[in-house]
C-alpha positions in Angstrom: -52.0 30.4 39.1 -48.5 29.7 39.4 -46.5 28.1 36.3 -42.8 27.9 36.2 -43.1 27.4 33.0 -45.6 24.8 32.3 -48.8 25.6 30.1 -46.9 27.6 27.9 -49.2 27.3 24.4 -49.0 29.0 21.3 -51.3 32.5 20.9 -50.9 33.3 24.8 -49.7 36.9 24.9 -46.5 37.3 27.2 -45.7 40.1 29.3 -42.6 41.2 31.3 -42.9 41.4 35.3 -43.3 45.4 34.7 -46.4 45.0 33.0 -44.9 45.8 29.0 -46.6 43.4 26.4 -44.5 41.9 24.7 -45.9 39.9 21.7 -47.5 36.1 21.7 -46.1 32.5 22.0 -45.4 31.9 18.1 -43.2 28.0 19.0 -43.0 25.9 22.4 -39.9 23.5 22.3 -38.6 21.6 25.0 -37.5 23.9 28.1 -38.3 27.0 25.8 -40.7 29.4 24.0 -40.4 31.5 20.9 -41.8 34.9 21.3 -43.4 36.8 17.8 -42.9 40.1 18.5 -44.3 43.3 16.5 -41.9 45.2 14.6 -38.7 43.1 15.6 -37.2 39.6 14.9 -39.0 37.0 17.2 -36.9 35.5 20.0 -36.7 32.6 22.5 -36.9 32.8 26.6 -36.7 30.3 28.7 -39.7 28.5 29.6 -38.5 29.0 33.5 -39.0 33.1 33.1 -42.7 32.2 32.9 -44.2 32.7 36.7 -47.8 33.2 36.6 -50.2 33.3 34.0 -53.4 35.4 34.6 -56.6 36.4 33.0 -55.1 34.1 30.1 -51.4 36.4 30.2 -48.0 34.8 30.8 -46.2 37.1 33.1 -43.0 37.1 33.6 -39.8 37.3 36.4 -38.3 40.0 34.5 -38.5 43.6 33.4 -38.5 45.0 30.3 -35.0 46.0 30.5 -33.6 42.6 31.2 -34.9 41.0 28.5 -31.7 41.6 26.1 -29.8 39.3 28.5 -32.7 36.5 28.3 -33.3 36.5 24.6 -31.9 33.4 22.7 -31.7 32.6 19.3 -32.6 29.5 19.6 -34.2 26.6 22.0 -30.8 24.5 22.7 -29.7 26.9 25.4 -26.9 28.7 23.8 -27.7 32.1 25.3 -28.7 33.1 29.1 -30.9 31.0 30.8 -31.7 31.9 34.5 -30.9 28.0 35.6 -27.3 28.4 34.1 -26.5 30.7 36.6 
């Protein structure tokens, strides 16, 4: 099922295009979703990194080692968003 982004809801674990689980949806707001991750600070992502949810997993367009560049502290947009570029 593609998503783009929509359907994001709170509890649904998230993992990166590489296949590394990440943690679960803790907060959906606007364009956005916090992530709770174990044994760090939780973080947002834009809701448009989301590309497919299966067998009830968001997946999504990146790897593991580009998620530094698409954290964001919070759900206004003031970090890197892949439709600022």
């Amino acid at each position: 099922m593609t998503m783009y982004g929509s359907n994001i809801n709170v509890g649904t674990p998230v993992m990166t295009a590489d296949g590394k689980e990440l943690g679960k949806v803790k907060e959906v707001s606007g364009t956005c979703f916090k992530v709770v991750a174990p044994m760090q600070p939780d973080y947002w992502l834009g809701s448009d990194l989301a590309s497919t949810m299966t067998g009830g997993i968001i997946h999504l367009t990146i790897d593991k080692e580009m998620l530094g560049e698409a954290k964001m502290d919070s759900p206004d947009h003031t970090g890197y968003h892949r439709h600022d570029n």
